[in-house]
Backbone as CSV, one residue per row, in Angstrom:
resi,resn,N_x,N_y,N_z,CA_x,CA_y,CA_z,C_x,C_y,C_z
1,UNK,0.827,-1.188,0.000,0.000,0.000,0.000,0.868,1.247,0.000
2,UNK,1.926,1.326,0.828,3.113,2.666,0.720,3.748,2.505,-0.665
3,UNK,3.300,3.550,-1.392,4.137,3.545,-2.757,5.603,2.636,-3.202
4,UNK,6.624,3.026,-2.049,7.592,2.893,-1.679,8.228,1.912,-1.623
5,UNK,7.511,1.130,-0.507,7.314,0.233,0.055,7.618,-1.055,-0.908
6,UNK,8.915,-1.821,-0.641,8.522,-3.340,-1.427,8.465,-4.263,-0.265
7,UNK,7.913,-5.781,-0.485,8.190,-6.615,0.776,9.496,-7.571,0.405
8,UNK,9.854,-8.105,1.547,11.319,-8.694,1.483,11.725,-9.904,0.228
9,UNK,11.139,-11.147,0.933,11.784,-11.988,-0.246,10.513,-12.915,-0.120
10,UNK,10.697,-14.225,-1.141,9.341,-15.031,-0.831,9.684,-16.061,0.001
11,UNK,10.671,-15.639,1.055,10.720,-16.961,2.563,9.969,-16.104,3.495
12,UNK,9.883,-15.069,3.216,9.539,-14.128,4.240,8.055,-13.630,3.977
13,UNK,7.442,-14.100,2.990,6.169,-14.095,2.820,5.947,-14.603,1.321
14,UNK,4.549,-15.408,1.683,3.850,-16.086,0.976,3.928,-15.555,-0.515
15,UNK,4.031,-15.911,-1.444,3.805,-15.338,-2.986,2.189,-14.850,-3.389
16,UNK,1.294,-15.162,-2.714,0.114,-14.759,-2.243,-0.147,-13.250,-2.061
17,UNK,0.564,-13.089,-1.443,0.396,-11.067,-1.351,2.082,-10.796,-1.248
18,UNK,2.604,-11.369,-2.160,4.287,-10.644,-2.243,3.754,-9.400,-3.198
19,UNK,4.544,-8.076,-2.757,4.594,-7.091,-3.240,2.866,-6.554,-2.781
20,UNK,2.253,-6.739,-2.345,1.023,-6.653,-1.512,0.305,-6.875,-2.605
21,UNK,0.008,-7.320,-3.591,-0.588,-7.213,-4.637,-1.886,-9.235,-4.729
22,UNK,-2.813,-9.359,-5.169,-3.295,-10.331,-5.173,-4.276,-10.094,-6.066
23,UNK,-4.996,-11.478,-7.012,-5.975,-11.409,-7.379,-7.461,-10.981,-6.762
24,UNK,-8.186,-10.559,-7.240,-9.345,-10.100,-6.463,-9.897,-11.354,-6.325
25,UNK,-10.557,-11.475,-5.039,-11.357,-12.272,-4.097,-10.450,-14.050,-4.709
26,UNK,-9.410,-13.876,-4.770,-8.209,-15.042,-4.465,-8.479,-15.352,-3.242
27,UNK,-8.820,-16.835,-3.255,-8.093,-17.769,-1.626,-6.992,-17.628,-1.218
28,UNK,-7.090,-17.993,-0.019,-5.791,-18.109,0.681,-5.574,-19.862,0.068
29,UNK,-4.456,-20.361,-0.024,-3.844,-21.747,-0.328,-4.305,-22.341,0.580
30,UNK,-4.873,-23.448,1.046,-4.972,-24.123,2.405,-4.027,-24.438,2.921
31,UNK,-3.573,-24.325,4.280,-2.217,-24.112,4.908,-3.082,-25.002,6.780
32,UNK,-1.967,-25.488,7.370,-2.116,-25.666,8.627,-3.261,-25.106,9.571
33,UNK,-2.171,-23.751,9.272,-2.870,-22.154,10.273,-3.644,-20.969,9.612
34,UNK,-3.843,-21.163,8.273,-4.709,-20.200,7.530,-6.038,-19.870,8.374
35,UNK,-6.033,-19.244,8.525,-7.114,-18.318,9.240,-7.425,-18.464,10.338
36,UNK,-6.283,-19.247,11.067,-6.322,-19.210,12.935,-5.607,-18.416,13.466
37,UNK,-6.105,-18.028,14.483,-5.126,-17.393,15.374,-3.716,-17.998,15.908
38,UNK,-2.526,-17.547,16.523,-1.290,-17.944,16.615,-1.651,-16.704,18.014
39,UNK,-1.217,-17.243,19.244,-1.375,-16.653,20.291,0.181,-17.392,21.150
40,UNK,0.647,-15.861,21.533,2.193,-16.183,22.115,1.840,-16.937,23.193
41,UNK,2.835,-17.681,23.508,3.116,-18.087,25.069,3.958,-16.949,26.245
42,UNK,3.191,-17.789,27.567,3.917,-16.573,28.795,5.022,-16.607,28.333
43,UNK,6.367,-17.155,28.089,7.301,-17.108,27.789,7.808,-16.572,26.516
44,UNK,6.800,-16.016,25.788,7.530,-15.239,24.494,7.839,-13.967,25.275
45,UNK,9.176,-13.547,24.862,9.526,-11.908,25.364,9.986,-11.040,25.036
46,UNK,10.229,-11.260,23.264,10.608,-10.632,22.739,9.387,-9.109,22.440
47,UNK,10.055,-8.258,22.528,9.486,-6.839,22.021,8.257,-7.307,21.448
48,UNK,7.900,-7.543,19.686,7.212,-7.354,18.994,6.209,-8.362,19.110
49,UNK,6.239,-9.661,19.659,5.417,-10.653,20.137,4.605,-11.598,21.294
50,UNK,5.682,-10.193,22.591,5.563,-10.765,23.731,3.592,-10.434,24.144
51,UNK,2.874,-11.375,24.265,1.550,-11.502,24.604,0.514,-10.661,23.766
52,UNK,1.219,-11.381,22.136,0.703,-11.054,20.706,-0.227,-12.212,20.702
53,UNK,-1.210,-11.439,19.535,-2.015,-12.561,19.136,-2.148,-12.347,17.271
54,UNK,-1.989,-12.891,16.750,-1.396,-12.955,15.271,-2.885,-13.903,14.737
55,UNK,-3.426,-12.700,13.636,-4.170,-13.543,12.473,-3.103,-14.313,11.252
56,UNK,-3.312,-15.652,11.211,-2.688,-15.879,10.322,-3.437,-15.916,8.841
57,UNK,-3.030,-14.733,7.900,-3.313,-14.957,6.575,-3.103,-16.131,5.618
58,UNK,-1.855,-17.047,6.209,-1.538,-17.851,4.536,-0.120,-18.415,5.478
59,UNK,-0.407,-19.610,5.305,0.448,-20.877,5.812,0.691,-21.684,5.129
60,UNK,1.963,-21.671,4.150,2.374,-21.835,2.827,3.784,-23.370,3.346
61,UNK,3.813,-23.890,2.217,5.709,-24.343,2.508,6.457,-23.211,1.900
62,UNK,6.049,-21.858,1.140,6.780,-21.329,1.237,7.019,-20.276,2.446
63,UNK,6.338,-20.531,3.583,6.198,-20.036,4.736,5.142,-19.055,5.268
64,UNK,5.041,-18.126,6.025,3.510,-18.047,6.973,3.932,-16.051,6.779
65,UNK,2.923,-15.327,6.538,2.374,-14.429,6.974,1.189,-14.440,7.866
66,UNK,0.706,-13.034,8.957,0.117,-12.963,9.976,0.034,-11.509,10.112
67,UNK,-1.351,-11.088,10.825,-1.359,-9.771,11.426,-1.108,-9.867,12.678
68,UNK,-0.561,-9.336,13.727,-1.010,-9.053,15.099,-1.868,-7.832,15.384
69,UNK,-3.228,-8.675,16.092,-4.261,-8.161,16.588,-4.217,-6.933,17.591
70,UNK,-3.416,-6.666,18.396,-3.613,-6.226,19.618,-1.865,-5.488,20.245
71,UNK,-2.056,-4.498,19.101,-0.777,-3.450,19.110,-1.326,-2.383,18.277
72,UNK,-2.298,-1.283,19.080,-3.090,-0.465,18.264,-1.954,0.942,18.113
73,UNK,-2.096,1.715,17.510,-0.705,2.971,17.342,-2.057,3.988,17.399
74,UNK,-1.392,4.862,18.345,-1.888,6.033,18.805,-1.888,7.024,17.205
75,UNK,-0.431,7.626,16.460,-0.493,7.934,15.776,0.381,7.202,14.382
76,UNK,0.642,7.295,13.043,-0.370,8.336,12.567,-1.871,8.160,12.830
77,UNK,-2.803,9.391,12.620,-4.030,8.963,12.334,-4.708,8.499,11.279
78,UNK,-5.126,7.877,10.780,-6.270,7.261,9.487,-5.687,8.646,8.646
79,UNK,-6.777,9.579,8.705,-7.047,10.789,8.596,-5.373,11.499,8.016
80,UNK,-3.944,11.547,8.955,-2.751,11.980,8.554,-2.554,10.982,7.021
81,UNK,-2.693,9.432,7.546,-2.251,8.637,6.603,-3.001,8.596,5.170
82,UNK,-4.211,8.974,5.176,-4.526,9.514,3.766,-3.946,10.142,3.353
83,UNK,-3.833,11.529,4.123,-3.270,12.486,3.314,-1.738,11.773,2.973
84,UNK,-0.993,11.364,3.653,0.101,11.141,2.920,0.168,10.388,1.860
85,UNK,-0.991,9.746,1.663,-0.951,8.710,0.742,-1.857,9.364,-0.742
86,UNK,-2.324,10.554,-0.403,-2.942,11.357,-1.461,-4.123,10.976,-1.975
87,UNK,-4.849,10.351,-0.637,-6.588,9.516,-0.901,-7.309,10.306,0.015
88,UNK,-8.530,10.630,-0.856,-9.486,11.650,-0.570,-10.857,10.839,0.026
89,UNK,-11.698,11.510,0.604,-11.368,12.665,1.197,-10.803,12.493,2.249
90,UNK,-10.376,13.275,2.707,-9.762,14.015,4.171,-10.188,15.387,4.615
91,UNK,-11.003,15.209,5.784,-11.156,14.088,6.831,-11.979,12.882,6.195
92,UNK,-11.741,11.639,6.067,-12.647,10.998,5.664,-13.737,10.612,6.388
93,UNK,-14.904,10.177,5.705,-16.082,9.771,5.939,-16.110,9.324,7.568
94,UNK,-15.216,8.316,7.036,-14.865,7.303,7.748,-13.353,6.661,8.786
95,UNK,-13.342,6.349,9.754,-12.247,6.036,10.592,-12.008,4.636,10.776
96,UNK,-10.956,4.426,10.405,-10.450,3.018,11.148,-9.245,3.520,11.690
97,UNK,-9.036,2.032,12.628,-7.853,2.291,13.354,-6.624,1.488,13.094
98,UNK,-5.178,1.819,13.305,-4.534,1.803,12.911,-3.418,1.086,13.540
99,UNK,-2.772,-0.272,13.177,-2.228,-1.262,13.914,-0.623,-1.063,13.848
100,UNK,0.228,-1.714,14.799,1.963,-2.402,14.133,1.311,-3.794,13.974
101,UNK,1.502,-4.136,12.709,0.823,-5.239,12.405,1.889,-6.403,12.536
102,UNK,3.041,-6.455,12.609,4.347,-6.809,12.722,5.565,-6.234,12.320
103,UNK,7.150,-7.089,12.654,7.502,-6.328,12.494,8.535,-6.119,10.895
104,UNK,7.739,-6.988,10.475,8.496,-7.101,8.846,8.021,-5.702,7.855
105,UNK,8.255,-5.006,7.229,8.154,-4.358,6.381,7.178,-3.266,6.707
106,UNK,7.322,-2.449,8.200,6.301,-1.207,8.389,6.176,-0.193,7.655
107,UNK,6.899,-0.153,6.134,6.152,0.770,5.582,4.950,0.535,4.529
108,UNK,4.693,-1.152,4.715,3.533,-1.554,3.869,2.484,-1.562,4.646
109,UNK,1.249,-1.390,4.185,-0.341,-1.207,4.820,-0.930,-2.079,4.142
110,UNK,-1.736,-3.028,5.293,-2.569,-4.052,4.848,-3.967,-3.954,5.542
111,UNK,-4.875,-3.954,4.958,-6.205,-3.799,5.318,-7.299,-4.903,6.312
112,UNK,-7.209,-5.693,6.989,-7.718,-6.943,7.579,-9.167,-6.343,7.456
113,UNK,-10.134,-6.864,6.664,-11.283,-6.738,7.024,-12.401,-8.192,6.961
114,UNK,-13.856,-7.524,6.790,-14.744,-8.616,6.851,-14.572,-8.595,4.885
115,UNK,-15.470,-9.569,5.123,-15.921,-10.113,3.470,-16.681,-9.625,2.739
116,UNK,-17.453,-8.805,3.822,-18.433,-8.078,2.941,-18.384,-7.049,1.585
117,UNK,-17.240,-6.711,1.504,-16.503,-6.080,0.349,-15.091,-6.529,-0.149
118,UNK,-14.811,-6.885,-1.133,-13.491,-6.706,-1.713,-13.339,-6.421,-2.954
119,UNK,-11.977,-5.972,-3.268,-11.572,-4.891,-4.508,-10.613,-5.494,-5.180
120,UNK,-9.675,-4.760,-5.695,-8.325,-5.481,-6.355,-7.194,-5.667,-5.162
121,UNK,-6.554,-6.832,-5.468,-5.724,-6.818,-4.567,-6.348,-7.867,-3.002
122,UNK,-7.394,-7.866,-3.135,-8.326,-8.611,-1.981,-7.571,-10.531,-1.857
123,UNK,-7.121,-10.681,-0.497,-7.131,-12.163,-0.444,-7.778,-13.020,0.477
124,UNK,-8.819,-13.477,0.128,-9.795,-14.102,0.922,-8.871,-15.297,1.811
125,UNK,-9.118,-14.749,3.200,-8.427,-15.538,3.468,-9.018,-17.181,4.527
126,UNK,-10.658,-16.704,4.448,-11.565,-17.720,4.656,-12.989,-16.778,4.429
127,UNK,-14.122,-17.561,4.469,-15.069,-17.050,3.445,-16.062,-15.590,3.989
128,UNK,-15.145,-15.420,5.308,-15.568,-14.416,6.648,-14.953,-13.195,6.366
129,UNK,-13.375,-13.538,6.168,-12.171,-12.193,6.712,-11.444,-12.228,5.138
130,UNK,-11.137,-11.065,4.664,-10.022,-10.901,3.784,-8.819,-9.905,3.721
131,UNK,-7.759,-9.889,3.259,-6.716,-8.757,3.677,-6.273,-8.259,2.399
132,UNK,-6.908,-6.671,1.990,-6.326,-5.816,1.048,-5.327,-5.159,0.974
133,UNK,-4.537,-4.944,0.180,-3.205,-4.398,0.179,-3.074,-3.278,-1.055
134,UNK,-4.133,-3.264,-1.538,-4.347,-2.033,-2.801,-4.819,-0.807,-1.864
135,UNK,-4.463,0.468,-2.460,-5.183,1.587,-2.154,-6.709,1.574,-1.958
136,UNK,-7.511,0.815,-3.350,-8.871,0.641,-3.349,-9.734,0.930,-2.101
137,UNK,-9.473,-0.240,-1.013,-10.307,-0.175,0.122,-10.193,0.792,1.308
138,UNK,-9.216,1.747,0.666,-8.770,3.036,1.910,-9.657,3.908,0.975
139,UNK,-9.257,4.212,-0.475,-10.428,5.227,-1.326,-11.962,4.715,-0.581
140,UNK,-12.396,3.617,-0.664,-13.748,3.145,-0.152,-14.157,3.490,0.911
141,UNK,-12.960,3.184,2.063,-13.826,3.935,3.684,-13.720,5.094,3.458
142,UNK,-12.813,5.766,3.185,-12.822,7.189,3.352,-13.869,7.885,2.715
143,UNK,-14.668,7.446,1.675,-15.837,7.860,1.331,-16.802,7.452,1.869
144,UNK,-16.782,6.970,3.137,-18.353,6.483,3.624,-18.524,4.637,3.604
145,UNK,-17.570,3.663,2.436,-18.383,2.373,2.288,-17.078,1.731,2.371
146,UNK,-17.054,0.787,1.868,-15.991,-0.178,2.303,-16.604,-1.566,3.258
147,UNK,-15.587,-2.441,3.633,-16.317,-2.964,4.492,-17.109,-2.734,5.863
148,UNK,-17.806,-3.620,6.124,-18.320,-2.899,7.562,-17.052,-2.824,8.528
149,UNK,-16.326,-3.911,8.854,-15.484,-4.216,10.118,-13.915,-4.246,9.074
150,UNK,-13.103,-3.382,9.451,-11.898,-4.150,9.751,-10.825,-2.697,10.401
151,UNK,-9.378,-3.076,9.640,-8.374,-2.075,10.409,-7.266,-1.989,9.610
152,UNK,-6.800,-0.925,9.215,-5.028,-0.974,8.899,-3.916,-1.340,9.909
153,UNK,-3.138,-2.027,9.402,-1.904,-2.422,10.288,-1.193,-2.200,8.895
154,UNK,0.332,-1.833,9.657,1.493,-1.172,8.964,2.214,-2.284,9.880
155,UNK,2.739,-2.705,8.273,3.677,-4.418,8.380,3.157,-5.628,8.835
156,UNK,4.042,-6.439,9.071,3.362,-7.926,8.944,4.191,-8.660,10.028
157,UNK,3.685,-9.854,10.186,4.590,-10.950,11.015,4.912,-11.743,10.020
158,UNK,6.234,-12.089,9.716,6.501,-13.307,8.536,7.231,-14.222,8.797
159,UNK,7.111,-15.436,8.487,8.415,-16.804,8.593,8.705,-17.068,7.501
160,UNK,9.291,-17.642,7.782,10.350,-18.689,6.313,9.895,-20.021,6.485
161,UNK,10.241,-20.767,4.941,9.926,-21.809,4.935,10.303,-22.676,6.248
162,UNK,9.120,-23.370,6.609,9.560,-24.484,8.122,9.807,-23.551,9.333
163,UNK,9.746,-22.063,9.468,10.311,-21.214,10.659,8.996,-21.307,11.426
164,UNK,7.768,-21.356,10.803,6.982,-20.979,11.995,6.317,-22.639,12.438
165,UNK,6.547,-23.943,11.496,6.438,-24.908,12.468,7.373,-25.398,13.124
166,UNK,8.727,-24.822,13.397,9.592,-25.014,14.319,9.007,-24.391,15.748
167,UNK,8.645,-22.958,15.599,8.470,-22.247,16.777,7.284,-23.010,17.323
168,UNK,6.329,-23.876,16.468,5.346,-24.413,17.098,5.582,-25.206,17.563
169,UNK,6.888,-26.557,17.194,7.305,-27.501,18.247,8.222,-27.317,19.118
170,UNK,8.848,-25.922,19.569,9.120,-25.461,20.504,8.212,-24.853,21.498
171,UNK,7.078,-24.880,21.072,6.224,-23.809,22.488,6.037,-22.558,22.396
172,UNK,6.414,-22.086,21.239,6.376,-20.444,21.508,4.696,-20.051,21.148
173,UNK,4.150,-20.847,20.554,2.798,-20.187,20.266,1.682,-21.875,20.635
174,UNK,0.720,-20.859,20.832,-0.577,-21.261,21.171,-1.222,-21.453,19.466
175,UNK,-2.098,-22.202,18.964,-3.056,-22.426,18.111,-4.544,-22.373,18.346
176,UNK,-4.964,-21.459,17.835,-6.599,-21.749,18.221,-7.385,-21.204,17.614
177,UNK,-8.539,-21.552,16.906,-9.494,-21.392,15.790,-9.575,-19.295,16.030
178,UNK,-10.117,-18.440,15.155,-10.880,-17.402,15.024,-12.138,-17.132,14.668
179,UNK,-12.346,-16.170,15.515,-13.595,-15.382,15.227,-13.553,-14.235,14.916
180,UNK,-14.440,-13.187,14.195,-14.783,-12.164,13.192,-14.848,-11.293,14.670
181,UNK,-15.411,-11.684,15.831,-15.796,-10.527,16.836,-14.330,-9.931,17.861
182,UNK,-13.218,-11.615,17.694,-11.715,-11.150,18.436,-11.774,-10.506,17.232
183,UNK,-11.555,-10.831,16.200,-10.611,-10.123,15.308,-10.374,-8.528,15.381
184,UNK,-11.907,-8.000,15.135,-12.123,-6.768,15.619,-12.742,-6.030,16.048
185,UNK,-13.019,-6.802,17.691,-13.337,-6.082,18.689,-12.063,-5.123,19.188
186,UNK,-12.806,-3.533,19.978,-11.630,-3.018,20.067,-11.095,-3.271,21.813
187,UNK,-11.426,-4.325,22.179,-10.664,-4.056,23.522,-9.039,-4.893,23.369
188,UNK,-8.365,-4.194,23.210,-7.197,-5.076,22.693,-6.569,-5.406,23.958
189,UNK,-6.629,-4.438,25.383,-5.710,-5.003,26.606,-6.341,-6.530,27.140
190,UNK,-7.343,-6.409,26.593,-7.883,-8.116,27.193,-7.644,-9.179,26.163
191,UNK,-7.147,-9.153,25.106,-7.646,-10.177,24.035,-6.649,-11.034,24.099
192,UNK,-5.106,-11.055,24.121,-4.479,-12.077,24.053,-5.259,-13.256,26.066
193,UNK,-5.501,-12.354,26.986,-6.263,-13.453,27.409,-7.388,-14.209,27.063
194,UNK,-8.327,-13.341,26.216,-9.529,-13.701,25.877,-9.027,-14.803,24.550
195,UNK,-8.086,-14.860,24.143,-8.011,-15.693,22.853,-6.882,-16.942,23.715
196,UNK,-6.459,-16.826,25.109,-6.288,-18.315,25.678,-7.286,-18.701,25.776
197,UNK,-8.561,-17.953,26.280,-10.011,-18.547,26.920,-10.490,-19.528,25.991
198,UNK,-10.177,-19.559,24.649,-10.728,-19.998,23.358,-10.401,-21.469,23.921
199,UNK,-9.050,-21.730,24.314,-8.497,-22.748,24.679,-8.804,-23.727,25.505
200,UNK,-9.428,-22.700,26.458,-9.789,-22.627,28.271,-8.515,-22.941,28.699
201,UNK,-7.341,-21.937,28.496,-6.245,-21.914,29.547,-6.428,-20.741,30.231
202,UNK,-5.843,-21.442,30.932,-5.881,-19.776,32.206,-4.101,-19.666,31.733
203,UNK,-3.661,-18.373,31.580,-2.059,-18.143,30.824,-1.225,-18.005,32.576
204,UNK,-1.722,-17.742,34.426,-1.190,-18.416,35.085,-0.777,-18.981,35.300
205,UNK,-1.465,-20.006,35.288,-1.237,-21.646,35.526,-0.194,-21.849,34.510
206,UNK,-0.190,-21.583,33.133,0.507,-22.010,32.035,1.670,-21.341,32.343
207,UNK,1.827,-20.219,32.504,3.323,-19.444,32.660,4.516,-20.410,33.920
208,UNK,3.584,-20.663,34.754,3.908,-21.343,35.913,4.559,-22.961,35.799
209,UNK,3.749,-23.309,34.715,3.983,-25.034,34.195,5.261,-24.806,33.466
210,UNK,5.618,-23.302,32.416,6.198,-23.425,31.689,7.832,-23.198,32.449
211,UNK,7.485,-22.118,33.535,8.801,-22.373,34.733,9.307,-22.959,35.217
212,UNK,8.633,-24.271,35.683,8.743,-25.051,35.802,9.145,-27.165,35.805
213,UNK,9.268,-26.487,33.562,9.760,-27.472,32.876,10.817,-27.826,33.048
């Protein structure tokens, strides 16, 4: 979506939305984790993932892209980021809010929304949620329409081939189905618990087991 902006290589994301670009209303490939959530463990602690919860778009052998849910950015606003991007109107119609979606390539913008609309560039990534990466669906809210539900996030979470089912037989992440209402509901300080609940773990007890190994 940033003019600018290219994405890295294709270990580092799916050929699916390399260069953010996709066929309109394209599937996601069927993959493992395509359209589940990826929820850290107590023990992730790194900066960008520590008590993340990651939509996964596309779980490839050529490896895994993901949004994280629940890292909202104060600024820019919607509203600044049009204008820089030279999409009218401004103020727009319309507001969404605005994510670190990971930490691969923050000067690209990807759109996570519902299904109810898609444009060029749209990748369905189950028959609910899709993720745009064209300008299209920022021209659309900002005039009033677009989809009903979704959000910009600036960058991505990405693995390489086999990187993100390693981290899964190490422990670093949780697996567990999604819903349209985590995705984007806005209480984000509760959701990486609310998306153990999915599990029925209590992340206590678990942090505690995991100290304990």
């Amino acid at each position: 979506m940033a003019r600018q902006a290219k994405t890295k290589t294709a270990a580092q994301v799916p050929a699916i939305v390399r260069d953010g670009e996709a066929e309109a209303d394209e599937t996601a490939p069927e993959g493992l984790l395509t359209g589940q959530l990826l929820i850290a463990m107590p023990t992730m602690n790194t900066p960008h993932f520590s008590q993340a919860v990651i939509y996964v778009c596309a779980h490839t052998p050529e490896g895994a892209m993901g949004i994280v849910l629940n890292r909202p950015l104060a600024s820019p606003s919607f509203g600044d980021l049009l204008e820089q991007l030279e999409v009218t109107p401004v103020p727009p119609v319309r507001q969404i809010e605005l994510f670190r979606g990971g930490p691969v390539d923050s000067a690209r913008g990807f759109v996570l929304h519902t299904a109810d609309w898609t444009g060029d560039g749209s990748l369905m990534v189950d028959p609910q949620v899709a993720l745009t990466a064209s300008l299209d669906v920022l021209k659309a809210i900002a005039d009033g329409g677009g989809p009903q539900r979704g959000f910009l996030a600036l960058g991505y979470a990405g693995w390489g081939p086999g990187q993100l089912d390693k981290e899964l037989s190490e422990n670093a992440w949780l697996s567990a189905p999604a819903s349209v209402d985590l995705l984007f509901d806005t209480d984000h300080e509760t959701k990486w618990r609310r998306a153990m609940a999915i599990l029925k773990v209590d992340p206590i007890l678990l942090s505690q087991t995991a100290g304990h190994a």
